[in-house]
VEXVEXDREN-897890 format. One line per 2 residues: number of its first residue (from 1); their letters; for each residue x, y, z of C-alpha. Coordinates in steps of 0.25 Angstrom, whole numbers. Layout:
NUM) a) X:Y:Z; ...
//
This chain:
1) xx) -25:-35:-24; -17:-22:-16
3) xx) -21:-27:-4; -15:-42:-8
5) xx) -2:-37:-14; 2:-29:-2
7) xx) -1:-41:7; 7:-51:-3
9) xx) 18:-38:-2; 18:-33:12
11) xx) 28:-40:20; 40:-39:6
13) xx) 34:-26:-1; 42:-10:1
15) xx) 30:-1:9; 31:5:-4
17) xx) 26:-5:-12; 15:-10:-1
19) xx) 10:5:-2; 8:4:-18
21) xx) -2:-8:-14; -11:1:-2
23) xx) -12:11:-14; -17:2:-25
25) xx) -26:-4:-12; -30:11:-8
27) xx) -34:16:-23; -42:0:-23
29) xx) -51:4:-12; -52:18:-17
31) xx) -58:15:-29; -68:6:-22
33) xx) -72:17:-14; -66:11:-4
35) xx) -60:23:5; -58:17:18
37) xx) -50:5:12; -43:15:3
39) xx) -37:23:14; -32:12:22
41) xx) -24:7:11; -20:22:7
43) xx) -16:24:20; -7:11:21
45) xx) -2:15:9; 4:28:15
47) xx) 9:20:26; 17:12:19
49) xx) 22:23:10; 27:29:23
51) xx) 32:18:29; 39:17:12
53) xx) 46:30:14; 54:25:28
55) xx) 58:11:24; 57:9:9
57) xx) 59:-5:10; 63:-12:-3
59) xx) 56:-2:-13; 54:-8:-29
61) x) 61:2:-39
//
């Protein structure tokens, strides 16, 4: 379901916001055991959080 709503949200969504859906995908994997899959999307997630802090985009209040 992460991975479906930050495709749906991808092209209109704030970084931010696509950031919130690779953590709710990264805590899925990891409590599946799955650390490889987990770390990828933790990593995008940091990504995005960096790219968040230099254009914000239209965040939600």
């Amino acid at each position: 379901m992460a991975q479906g709503a930050y495709e749906r949200a991808r092209r209109q969504a704030a970084p931010r916001v696509l950031a919130f859906a690779e953590l709710v995908e990264a805590r899925a994997h990891a409590r599946l055991g799955d650390a490889r899959a987990a770390g990828t999307a933790l990593a995008a997630c940091e990504h995005l959080l960096e790219q968040a802090d230099t254009a914000p985009g239209d965040e939600p209040e």
